[in-house]
C-alpha positions as CSV (number, residue, x, y, z in Angstrom):
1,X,-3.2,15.0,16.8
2,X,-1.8,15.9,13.6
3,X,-0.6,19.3,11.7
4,X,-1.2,20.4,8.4
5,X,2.7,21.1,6.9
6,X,1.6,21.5,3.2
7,X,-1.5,22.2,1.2
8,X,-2.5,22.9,-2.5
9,X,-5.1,23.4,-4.4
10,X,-5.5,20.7,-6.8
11,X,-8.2,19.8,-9.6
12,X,-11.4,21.4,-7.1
13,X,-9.9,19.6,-4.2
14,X,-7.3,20.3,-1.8
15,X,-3.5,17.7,-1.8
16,X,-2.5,18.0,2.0
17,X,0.1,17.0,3.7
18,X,0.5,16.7,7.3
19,X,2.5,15.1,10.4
20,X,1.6,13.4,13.8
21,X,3.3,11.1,16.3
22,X,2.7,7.7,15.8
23,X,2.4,5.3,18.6
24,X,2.4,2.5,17.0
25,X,5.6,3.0,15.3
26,X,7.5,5.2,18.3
27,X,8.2,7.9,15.9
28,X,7.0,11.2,14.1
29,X,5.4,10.5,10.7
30,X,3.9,12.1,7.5
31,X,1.2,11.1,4.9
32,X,-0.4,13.1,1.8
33,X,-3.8,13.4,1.7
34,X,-6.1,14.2,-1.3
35,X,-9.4,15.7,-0.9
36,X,-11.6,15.8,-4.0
37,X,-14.3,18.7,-3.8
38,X,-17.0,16.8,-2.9
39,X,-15.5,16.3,0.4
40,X,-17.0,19.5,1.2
41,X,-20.5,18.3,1.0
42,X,-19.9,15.3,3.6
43,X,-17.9,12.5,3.9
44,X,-16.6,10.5,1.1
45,X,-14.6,6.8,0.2
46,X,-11.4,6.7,0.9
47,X,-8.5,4.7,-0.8
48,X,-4.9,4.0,0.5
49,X,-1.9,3.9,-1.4
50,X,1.1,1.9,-0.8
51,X,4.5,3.2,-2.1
52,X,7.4,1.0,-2.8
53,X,11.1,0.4,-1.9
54,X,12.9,3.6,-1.4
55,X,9.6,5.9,-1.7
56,X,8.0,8.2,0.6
57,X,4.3,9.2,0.5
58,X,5.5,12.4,-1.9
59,X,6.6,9.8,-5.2
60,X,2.8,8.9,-5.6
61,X,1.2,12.1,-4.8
62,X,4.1,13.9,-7.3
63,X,4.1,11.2,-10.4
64,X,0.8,9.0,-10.2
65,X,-1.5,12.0,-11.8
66,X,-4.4,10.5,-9.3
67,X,-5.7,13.8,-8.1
68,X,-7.4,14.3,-11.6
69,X,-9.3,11.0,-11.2
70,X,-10.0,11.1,-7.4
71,X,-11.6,14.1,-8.3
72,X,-13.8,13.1,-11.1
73,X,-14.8,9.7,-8.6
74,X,-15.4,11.7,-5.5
75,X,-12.5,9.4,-3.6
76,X,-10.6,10.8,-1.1
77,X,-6.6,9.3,-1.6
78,X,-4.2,8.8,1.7
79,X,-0.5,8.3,1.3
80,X,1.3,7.2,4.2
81,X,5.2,6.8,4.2
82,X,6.9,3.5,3.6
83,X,8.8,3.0,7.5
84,X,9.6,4.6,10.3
85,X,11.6,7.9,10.4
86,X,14.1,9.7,12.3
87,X,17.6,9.5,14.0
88,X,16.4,6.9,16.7
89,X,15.2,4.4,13.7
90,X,17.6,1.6,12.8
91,X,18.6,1.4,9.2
92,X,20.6,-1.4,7.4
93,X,23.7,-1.5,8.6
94,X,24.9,-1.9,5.0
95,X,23.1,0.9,4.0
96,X,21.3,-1.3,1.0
97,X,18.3,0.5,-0.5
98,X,16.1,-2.4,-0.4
99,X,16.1,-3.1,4.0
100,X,15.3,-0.6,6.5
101,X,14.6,3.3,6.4
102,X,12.3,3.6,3.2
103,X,11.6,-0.5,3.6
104,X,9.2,-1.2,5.7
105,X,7.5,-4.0,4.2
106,X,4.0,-3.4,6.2
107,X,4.7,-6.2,8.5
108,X,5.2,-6.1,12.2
109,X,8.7,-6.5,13.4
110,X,9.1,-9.0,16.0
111,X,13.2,-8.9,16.2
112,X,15.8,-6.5,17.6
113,X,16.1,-4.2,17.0
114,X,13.4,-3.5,14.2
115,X,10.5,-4.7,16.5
116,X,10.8,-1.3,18.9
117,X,9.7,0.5,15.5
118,X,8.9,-1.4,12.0
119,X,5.1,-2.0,13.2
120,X,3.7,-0.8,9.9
121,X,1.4,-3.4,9.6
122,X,-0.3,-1.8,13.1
123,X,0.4,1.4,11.6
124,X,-1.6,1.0,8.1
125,X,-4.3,-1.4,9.2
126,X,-5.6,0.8,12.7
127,X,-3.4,3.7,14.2
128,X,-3.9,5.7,10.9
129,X,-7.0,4.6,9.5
130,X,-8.3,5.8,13.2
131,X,-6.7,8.8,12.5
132,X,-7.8,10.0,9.3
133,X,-11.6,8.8,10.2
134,X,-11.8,11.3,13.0
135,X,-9.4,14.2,11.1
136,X,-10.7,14.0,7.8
137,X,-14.4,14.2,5.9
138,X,-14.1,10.4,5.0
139,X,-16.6,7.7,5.4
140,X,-14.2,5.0,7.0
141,X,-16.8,2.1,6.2
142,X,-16.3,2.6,2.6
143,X,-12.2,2.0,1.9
144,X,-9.8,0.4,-0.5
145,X,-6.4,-0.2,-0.6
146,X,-3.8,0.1,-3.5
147,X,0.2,0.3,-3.7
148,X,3.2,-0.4,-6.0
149,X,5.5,-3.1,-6.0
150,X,6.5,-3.5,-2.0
151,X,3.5,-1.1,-1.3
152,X,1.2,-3.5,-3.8
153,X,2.5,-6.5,-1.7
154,X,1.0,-4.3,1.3
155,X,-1.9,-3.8,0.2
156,X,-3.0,-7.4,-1.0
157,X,-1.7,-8.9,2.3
158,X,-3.4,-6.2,4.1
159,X,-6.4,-6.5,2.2
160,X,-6.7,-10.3,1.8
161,X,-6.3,-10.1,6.3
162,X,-8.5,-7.5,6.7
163,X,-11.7,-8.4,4.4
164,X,-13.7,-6.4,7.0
165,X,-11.6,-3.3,6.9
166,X,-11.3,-2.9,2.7
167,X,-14.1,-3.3,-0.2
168,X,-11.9,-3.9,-2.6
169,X,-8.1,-4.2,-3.5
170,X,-5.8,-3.4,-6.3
171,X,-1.7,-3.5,-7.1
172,X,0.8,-2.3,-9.5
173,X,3.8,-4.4,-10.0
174,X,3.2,-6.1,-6.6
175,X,5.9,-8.4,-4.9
176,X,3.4,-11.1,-5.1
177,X,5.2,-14.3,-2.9
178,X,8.2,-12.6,-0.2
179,X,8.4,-15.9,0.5
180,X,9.9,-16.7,-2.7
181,X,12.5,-13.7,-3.8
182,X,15.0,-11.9,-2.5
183,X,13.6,-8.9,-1.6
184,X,11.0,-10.9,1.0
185,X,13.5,-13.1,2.4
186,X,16.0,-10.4,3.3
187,X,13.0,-8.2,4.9
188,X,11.3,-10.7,6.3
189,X,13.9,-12.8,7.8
190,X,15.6,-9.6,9.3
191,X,12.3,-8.7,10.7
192,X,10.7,-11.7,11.7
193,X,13.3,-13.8,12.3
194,X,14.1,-17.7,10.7
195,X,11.0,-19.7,11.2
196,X,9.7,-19.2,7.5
197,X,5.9,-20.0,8.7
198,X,5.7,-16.6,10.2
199,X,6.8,-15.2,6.7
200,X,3.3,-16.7,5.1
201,X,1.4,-14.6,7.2
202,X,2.5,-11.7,4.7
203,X,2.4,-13.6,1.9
204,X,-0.3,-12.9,-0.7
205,X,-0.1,-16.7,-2.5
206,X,-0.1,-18.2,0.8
207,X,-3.5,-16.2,2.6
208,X,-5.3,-15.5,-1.1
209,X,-5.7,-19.6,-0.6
210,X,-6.7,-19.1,3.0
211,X,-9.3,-16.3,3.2
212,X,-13.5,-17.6,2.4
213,X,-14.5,-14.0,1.5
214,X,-13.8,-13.1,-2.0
215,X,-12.7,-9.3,-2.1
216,X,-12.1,-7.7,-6.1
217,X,-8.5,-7.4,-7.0
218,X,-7.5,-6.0,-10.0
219,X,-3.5,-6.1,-10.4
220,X,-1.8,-4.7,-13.3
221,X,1.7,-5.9,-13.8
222,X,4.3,-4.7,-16.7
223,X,5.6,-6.8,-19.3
224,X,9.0,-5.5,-19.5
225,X,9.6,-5.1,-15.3
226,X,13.2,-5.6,-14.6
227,X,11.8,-6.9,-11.7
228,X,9.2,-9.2,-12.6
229,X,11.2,-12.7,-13.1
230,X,13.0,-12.7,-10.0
231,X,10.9,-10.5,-7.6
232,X,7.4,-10.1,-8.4
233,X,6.3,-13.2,-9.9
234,X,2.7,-12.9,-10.7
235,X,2.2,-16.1,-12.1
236,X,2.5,-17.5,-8.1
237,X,-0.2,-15.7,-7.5
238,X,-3.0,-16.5,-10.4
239,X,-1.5,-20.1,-9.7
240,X,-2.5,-20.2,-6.1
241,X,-5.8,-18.1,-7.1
242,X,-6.8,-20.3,-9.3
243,X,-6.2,-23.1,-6.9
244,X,-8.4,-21.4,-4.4
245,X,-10.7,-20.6,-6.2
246,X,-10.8,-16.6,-6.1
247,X,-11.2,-14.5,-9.1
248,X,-8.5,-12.1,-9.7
249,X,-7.9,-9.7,-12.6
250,X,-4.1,-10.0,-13.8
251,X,-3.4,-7.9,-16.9
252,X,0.2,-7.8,-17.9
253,X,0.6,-4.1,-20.0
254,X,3.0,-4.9,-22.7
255,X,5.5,-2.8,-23.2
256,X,5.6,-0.9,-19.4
257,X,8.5,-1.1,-16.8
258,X,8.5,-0.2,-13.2
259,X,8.4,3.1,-12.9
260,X,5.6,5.8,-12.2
261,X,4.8,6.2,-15.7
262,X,3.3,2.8,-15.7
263,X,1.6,3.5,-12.8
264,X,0.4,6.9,-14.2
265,X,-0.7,5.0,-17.4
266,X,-3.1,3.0,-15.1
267,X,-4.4,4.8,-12.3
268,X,-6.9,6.2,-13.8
269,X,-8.7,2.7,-14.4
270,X,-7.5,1.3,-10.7
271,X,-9.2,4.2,-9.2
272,X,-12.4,3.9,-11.3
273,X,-12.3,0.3,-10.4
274,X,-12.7,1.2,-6.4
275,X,-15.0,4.1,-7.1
276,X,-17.5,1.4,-8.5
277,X,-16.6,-1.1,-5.4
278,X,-17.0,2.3,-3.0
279,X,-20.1,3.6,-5.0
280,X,-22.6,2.2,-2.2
């Protein structure tokens, strides 16, 4: 099942953390867990959160200040890890930040020899959503999904496939077209291989323009992200919204970079935004 290896009180509520095999992934693995008090009255929303490139699930639950907000909202928060772990788990061979252990990209991996482990597509959408509805006080029909940069990528390509699975959607500085930077084509042609057409399948510009339901998003994105010209490139995204008709909230902060103090600046607002998409 899964064991508790770290707990704290925290604003009423209680920040576990805990570790379980994973099948899907062929490997031990740990996520954080926030509570809020109202937990222990029954079960109540839950919202995932996405890290980034070179995160684990600790960055968010250490820097984001959520716990405060989850608490006021009622919203239980579940951080997973960003790949697979341990000494049988390929890394890049160059050892570059931005591929392997710390990289997962939420994609299944259908070429050797990331396909025996990089399933975190499998791993976020069912193995540990099934997990955390039978562990946990959390009422499973009532979810969102948020993340940062590679982890906001996750959760709108997640969301936008999964309309069924998530209420509503949000992203900080996501990597809004893999198809189109560096970051996606290094990731995703290591892990699914050359034919590009597979790569749209994780593409948020590409399935925002496919999908007929109409989940919110709300994506905040900073105006002075190292990032943003080459990587992220929001403005693919409200294009191909627009085009498809699908309302999206983009608000570019002046002013804020990449790091967790943007995404501590706004998470109080993201998680009132699902709380009201959760409410009912």
């Amino acid at each position: 099942m899964a064991e508790v290896i770290d707990s704290h009180r925290c604003f009423g509520g209680e920040q576990r953390r805990y570790r379980h095999h994973a099948e899907s992934l062929g490997c031990d693995m740990v996520f954080s867990v926030f509570l809020p008090p109202q937990a222990a009255d029954g079960p109540v929303p839950v919202l995932y959160y996405l890290s980034g490139l070179t995160c684990t699930d600790e960055n968010f639950v250490a820097k984001a200040g959520a716990q405060q907000y989850a608490a006021e909202h009622g919203i239980a928060v579940v951080a997973p890890d960003t790949s697979p772990r341990g000494d049988d788990v390929p890394d890049d061979p160059e050892g570059s930040w931005d591929f392997g252990l710390g990289a997962g990209f939420y994609v299944n991996a259908t070429q050797a020899p990331w396909n025996t482990h990089y399933r975190m597509y499998d791993y976020v959408v069912d193995e540990l959503p099934a997990l955390v509805n039978t562990l946990l006080p959390v009422d499973g029909q009532r979810a969102g999904i948020t993340g940062h940069s590679m982890g906001g990528h996750g959760a709108l390509t997640i969301g936008l496939r999964n309309p069924s699975r998530f209420r509503s959607v949000s992203a900080f500085s996501p990597i809004c077209s893999p198809a189109n930077c560096p970051w996606g084509h290094k990731a995703l042609g290591n892990y699914l291989g050359a034919d590009t057409a597979a790569w749209l399948e994780h593409d948020a510009c590409h399935l925002i323009q496919q999908t007929e339901e109409r989940l919110p998003i709300l994506i905040d994105q900073g105006g002075n992200d190292g990032f943003l010209v080459e990587q992220l490139k929001p403005e693919l995204l409200l294009k191909a919204a627009t085009n498809a008709g699908y309302p999206v909230t983009l608000r570019v902060q002046a002013g804020y970079d990449h790091s967790y103090f943007f995404v501590a600046s706004f998470i109080g607002e993201h998680l009132a935004f699902h709380a009201a998409n959760l409410s009912s």
